[in-house]
KEVEX-281026 format. One record per residue: x, y, z of N, C-alpha, C, CB in turn. Coordinates in steps of 0.05 Angstrom, whole numbers, plus 5000, padded with zeros to 4 digits. Glycine has a CB too. Layout:
! KEVEX-281026
XYZXYZXYZXYZ...
//
This chain:
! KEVEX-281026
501749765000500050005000501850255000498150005025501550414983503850624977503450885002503350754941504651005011504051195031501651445018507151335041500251555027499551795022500252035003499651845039500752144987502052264977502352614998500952244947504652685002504452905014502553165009506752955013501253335022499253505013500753755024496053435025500253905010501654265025498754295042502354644992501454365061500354525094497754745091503354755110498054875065496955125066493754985056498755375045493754735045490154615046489454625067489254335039491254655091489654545114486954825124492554485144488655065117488355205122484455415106491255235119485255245077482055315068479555125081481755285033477855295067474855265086473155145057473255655104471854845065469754825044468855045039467654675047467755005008465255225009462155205019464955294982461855485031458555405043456355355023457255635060456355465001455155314979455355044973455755404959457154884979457354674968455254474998461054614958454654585016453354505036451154505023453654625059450654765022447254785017446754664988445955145016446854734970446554604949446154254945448654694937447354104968447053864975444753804990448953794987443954005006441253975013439453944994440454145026439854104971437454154947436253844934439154364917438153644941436953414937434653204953438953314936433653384976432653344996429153404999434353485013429653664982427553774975426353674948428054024977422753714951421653684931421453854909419953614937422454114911422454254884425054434890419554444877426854504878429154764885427954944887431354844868429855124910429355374913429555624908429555384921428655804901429656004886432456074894427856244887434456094877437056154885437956414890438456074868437356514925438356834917441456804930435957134935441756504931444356544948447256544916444656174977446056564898448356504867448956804863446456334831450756814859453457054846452357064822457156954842449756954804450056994780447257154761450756704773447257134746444557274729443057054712445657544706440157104713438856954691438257084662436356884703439957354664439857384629441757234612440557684619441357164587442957054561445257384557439956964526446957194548449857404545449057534515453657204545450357654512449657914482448557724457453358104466448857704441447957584419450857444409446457804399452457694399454757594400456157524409455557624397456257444436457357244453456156924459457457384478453956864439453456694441454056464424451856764445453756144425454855974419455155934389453955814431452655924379452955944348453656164334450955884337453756434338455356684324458156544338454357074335458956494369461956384367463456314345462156164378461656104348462655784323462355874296460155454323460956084286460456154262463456384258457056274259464556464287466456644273469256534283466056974280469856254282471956164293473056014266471255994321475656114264477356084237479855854238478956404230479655754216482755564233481555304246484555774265483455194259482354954282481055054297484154804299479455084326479255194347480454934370476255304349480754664353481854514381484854544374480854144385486354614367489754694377490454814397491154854361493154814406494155154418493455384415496255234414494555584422493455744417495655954436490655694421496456244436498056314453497456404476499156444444499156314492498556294517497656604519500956174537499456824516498557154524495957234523499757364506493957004503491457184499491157184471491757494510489057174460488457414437489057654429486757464436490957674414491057964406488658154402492357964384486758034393485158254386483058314414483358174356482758054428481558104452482158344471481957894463485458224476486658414489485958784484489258324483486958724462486159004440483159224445485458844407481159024457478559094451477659124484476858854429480058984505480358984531480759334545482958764535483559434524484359644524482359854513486359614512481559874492479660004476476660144494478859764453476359874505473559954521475360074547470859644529476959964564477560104592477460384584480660024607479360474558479760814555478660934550480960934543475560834546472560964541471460994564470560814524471860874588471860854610473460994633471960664609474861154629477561284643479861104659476561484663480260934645482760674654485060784622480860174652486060944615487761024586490160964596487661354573491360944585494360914576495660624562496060964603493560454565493560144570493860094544490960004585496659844531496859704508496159344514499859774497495859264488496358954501497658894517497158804490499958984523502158844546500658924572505758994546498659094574497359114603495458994605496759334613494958774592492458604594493458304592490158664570493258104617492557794612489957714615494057614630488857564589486857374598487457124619485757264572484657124638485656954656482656704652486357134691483056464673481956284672478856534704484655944677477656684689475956844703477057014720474256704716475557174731476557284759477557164776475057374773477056944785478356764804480456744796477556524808481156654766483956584755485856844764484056534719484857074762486757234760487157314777486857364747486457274809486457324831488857114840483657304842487556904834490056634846492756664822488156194843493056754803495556904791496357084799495556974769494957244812495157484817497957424857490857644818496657274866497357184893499756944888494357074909500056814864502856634856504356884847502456344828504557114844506557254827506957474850505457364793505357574868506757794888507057654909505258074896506257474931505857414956507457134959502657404963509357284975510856944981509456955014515756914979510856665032510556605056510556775069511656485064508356805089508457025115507557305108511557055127507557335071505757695076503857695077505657935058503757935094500958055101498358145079501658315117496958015077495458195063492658265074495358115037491558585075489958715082487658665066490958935084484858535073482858445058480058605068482758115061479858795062477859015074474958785068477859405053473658845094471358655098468658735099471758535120466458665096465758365085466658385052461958275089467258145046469158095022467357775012473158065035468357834987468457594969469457324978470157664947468357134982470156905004472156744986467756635022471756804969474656584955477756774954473756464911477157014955479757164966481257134989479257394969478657035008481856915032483156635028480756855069482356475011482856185011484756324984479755905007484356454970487356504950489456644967486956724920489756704987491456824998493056635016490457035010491156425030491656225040493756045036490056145040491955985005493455844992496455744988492755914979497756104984500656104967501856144999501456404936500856155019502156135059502556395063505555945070501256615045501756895049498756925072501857095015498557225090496757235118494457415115498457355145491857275105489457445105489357555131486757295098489257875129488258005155485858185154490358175165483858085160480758155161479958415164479458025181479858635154479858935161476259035160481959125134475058995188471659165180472559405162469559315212472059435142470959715135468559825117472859825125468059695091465259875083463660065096463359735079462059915121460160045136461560255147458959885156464360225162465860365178465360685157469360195183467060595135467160835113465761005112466960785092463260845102460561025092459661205117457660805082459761025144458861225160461361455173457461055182462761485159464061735157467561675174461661995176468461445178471361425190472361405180472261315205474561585177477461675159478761345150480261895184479961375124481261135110483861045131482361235077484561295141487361265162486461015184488061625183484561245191483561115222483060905224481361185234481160795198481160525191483260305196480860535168484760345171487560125158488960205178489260185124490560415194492860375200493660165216493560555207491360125244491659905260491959635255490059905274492259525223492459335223494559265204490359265221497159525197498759525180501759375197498759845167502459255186505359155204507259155183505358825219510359105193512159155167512358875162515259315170510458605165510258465138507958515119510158195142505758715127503758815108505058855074502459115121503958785057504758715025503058905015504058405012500758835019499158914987495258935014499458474947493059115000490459125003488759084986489959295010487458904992484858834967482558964985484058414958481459124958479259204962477459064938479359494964474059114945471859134931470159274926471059044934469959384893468059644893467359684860469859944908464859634857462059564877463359284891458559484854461959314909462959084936460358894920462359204982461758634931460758354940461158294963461758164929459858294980457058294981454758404988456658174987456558725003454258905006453359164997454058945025453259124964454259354950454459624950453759344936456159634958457059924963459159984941458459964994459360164928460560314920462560564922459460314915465160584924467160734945466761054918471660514951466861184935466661504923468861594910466261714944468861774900471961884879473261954911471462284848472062084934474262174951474561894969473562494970472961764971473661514982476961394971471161304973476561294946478861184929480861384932478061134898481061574927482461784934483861734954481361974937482961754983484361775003484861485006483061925024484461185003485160974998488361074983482860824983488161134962490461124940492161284958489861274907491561524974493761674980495461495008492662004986492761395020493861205042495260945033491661135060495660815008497260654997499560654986496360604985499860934983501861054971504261074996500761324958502961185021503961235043505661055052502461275058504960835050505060605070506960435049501660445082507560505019508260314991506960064991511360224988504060064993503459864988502059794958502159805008502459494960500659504925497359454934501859164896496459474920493559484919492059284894492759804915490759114900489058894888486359064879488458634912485059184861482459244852480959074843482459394837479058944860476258754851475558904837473858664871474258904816472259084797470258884781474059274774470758724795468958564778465658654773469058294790464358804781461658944783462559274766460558984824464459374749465159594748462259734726468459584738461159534714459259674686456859644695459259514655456459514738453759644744453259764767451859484742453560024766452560234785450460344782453960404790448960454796445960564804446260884810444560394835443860934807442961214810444261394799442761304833445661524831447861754820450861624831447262114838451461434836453361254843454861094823452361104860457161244810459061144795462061004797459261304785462660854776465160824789467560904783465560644791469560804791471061034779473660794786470961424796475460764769478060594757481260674788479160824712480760474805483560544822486060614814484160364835486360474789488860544772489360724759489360414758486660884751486461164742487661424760483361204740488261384780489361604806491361594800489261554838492661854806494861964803495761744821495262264809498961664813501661454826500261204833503461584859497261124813496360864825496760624795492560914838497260684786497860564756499660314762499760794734501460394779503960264773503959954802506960554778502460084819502659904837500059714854504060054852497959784818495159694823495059374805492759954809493059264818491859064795489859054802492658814789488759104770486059134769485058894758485259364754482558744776482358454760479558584756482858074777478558444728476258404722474058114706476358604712471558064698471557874691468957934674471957684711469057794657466757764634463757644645467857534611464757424669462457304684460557514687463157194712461057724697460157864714459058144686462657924742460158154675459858414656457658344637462758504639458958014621456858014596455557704600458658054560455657654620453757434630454957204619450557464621457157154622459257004616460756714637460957234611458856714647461156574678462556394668459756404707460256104650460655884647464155884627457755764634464456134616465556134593468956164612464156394568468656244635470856254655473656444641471655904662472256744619474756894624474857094644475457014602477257194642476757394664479357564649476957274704480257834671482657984653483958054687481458344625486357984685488058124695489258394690489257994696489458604700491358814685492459064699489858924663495359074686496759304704499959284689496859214745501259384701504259464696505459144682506159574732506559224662507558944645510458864664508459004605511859104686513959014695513858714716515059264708510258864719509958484747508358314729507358514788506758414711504358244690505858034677502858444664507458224664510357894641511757694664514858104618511957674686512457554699510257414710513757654710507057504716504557344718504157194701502357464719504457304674504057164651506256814646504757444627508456944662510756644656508856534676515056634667508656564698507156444716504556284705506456654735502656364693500056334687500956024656498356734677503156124641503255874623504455634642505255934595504855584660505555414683502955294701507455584702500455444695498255344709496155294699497655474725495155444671492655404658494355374633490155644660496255564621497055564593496555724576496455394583493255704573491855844554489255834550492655804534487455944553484055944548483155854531482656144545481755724526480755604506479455844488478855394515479955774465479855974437477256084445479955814403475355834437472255974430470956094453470055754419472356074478471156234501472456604498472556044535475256594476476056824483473856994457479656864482474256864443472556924415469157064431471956524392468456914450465156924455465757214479463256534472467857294497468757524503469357774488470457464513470657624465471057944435468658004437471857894395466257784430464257904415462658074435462457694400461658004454461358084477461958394487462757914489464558474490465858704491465758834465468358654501464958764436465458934425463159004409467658894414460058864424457958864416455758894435457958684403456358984452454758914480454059244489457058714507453959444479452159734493449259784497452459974477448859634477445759654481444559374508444159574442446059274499445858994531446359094551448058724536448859204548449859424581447559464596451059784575447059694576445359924585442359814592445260154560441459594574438959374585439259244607438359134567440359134620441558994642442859214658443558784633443459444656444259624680441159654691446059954672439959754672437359794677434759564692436659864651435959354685433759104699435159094725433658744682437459104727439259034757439259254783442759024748438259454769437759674782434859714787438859884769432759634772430759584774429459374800430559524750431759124794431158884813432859104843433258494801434059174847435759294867433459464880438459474854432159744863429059844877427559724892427259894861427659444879425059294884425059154912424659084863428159024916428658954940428759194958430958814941429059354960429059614972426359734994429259784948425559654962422659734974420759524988420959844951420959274988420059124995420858885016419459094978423658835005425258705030424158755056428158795032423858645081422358745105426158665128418258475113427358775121430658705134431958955138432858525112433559005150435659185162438159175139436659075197438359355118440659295101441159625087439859005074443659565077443859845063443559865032446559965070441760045020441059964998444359944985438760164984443359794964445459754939446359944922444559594922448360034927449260254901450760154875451260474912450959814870451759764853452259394851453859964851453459314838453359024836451758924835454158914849450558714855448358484857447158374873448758324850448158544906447158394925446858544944448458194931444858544965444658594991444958475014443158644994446758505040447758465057445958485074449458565060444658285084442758325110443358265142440458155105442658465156443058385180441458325197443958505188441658065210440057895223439757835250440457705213441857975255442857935288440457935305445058185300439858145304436958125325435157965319435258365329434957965298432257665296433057385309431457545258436757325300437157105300436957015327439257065288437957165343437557235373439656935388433457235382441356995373444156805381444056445362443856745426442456485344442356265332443856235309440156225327444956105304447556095276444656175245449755585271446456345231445356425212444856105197447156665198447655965196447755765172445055545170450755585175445055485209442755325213439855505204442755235245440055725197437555925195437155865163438156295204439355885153438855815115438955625114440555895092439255365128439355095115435455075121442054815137434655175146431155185158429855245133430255445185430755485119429555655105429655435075431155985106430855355063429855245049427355045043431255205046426555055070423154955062421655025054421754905071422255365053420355545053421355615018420455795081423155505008423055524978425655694971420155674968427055824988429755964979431655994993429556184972433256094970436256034983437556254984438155824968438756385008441656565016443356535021442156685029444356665026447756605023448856655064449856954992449256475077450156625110452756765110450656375135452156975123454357205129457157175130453957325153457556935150459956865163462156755143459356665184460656695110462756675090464756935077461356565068463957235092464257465084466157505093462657615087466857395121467857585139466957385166466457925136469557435184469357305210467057555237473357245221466657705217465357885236461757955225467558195234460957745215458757655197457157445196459457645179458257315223455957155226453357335234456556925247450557235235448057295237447957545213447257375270449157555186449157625171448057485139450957705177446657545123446157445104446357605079444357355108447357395055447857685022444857495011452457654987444657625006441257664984442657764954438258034998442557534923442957624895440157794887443557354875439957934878437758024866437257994835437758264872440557834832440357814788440357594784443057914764439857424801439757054795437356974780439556834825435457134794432657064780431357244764430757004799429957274748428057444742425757624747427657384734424857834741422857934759420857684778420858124738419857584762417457494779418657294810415057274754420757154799421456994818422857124837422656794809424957374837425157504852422857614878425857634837420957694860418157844882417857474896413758024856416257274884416857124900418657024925416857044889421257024913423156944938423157234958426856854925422857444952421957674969419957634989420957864953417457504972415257514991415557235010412357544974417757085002417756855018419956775053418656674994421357045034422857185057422657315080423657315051420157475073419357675095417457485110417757975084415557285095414857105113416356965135414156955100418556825126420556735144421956995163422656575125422257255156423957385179421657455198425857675169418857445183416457495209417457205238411857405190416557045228416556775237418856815261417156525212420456895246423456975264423157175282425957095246422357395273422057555299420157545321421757765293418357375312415657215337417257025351412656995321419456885334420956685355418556355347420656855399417756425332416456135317418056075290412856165309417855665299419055635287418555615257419755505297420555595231419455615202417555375193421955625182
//
C-alpha cells in the first residue's frame, strides 16, 4: 500500500465552500429553491457572445494551441473599452486573459505574495479571496470597513491598526460583494493616497465595474494619480456580459509584474480556450445596448428589494447583492442553521459568516439570479420567514 502522497500545509488551512453544503441539501427537497444565494444572472449574454455566432466566427482549428498571452485582438478590445471608460494609457502588454476572475486573483497571489505576507482584505469580502491568499502561505488580515467608511471614519483611522512591516499589498471591493456599496471618487482617493503612504500595492476587485445605480459611479483605482503602477485591476466577463460558464476573466496592470504573471500563468492553465475568448470579443465589442438593458433590469431588481425586503440592510449602490442583517432576529442562533431551515420555505441565501469572521448572523441576498417574477416571490417568501423569526416561531 503506497504511503499517502504528501499534501501542502496551506490546504489545511481553506474552508469548504458553504455553497457546496447547501446545494446538497437541494436534493432533499421536493422542488429547488429560488436561488438568491448564486453570484449569478438569469439573462442570456449579448447575441454575440453566444454559441452559434461563436462557432460561426471561429477560423482555423479551434481545438489546437493557441497563445498562451491571449488574443491579440481580445486584448486589444480589453484596452479599447477600459479608455472609454477612464482606465487610458493601457496596450496589450497591460492585459492577461485569465481562467475568470478567480483565475486572476490566484495568479495574481502566485506572482506577488510569498510566505508570511500580510495581506489587508477590507471586509465583508468575496470569500474565495481569503482561501487564495491562504493558499500560496501568504496572511489574510480581516479589516471591517465598508460600513465603517460610509458612516463617515477616515481611511487612516481605519487601515492603520492593522498595517505591520510584513503588510504587502490591500484588496479591496468596489462595487462590493456582498454589500454593495460603492467607494466614492474621495473615498478611492484617500485609499490611494493612504497606499501610497505606507508603499503598498493594491489588488482592485472590479468585477461589478459596468453596474452602478442612481447617482453612484465608478471610477478605475488605477486611474489615480501614482496608482497605475502599483495596482491590479482584475476583472471578469462573468460578471459584465453574463459570461461565467465561459470562465474568462482579465487581469491588468504594469507589464513590469504582469510578464512575469503571465510566465507564471503558462505554468498553470497555459491558455483559454479559443472559443471562450472569441465569445468575450464579441461580447465586449457588441454589448452597449445589453449594458445599458441589464444596468437597467439590475437596478430595477435592486429598487425592488428596497422597497419591499422587510430587513435591516443598506441599499445597493451597485453590483448584485444585499447584505442583510439578522442579528436581532437571529437572537444568538447560527445564521447557517437559519438558511439550511429556510429552504423549506422555497429559497436560498447565502450566510454572512462566508464574508467575513465578523458576519455571522449576517446574510447576502442576489437580486440578478432570478427574474422579475421569481425575485418578488423569493421576496415575499422571505419576509414570511423573517416574520416567523421575529415572533420566535418556528419556520
Amino acid at each position: 500500500m503506497p504511503k499517502p502522497p504528501f499534501l501542502n500545509p496551506n490546504l489545511q488551512k481553506l474552508k469548504p465552500s458553504v455553497f457546496t453544503t447547501l446545494t446538497a441539501q437541494f436534493k432533499l427537497l421536493s422542488a429547488p429553491p429560488i436561488p438568491l444565494h448564486l453570484g449569478d444572472t438569469y439573462r442570456a449574454p449579448p447575441a454575440e457572445a453566444q454559441w452559434p455566432q461563436v462557432i460561426g466566427k471561429t477560423t482555423g482549428n479551434p481545438y489546437q494551441y493557441a497563445s498562451p498571452a491571449g488574443m491579440e485582438e481580445l486584448r486589444a478590445a480589453v484596452a479599447e473599452s477600459l479608455a472609454k471608460r477612464g482606465l487610458s494609457g493601457l496596450t496589450t502588454q497591460h492585459i492577461a486573459p485569465t481562467s475568470g476572475g478567480t483565475g486572476a486573483l490566484s495568479l495574481l497571489a502566485h506572482t506577488w505574495f510569498k510566505s508570511g505576507d500580510e495581506v489587508l482584505i477590507l471586509s465583508p469580502f468575496w470569500p474565495i479571496i481569503r482561501g487564495i491568499v491562504d493558499s500560496v502561505g501568504a496572511v489574510p488580515v480581516e479589516v471591517p470597513f465598508y460600513g465603517r467608511v460610509k458612516a463617515g471614519e477616515g481611511i487612516d483611522e481605519i487601515l492603520d491598526p492593522y498595517v505591520t512591516d510584513r503588510t504587502v499589498a490591500v484588496y479591496v471591493c468596489s462595487p462590493n460583494n456582498p454589500c454593495g456599496t460603492v467607494l466614492s471618487p474621495e473615498e478611492l482617493q484617500a485609499l490611494a493616497t493612504w497606499s501610497q503612504r505606507h508603499d503598498l500595492w493594491v489588488i482592485a476587485d472590479e468585477a461589478y465595474y459596468d453596474f452602478t445605480y442612481g447617482d453612484h459611479h465608478h471610477s478605475f483605482l488605477a486611474a489615480l494619480p501614482g496608482m497605475a503602477e502599483r495596482t491590479a485591476t482584475v476583472l471578469t466577463a462573468s460578471k459584465s456580459y453574463a459570461l461565467a460558464g465561459t470562465r474568462v476573466g482579465f487581469l491588468i496592470g504594469d507589464p513590469a509584474w504582469l510578464d512575469p504573471a503571465r510566465l507564471m500563468s503558462t505554468h498553470i492553465t497555459y491558455q483559454l480556450p479559443i472559443v471562450c475568448q472569441i465569445a468575450a470579443l464579441g461580447a465586449i465589442e457588441h454589448s452597449a445596448d445589453w449594458l445599458a438593458e441589464t444596468r437597467g433590469l439590475y437596478q430595477r431588481a435592486a429598487e425592488r428589494v428596497q422597497q419591499r425586503l422587510q430587513a435591516k440592510f443598506a441599499p445597493a449602490q451597485g453590483g448584485a447583492y444585499v447584505f442583510v442583517d439578522l442579528r436581532e432576529a437571529l437572537n444568538g442562533r447560527h445564521c447557517v442553521d437559519y438558511v439550511s431551515e429556510l429552504l423549506r420555505e422555497g429559497v436560498c441565501i447565502a450566510p454572512g459568516e462566508a464574508f467575513g469572521k465578523d458576519f455571522e448572523g449576517w446574510a447576502r441576498v442576489c437580486y440578478t439570479s432570478v427574474p422579475p417574477d421569481q425575485l418578488e416571490l423569493g421576496i415575499d417568501r422571505l419576509n414570511r420567514s423573517f416574520e416567523r423569526l421575529a415572533a420566535g416561531r418556528p419556520l
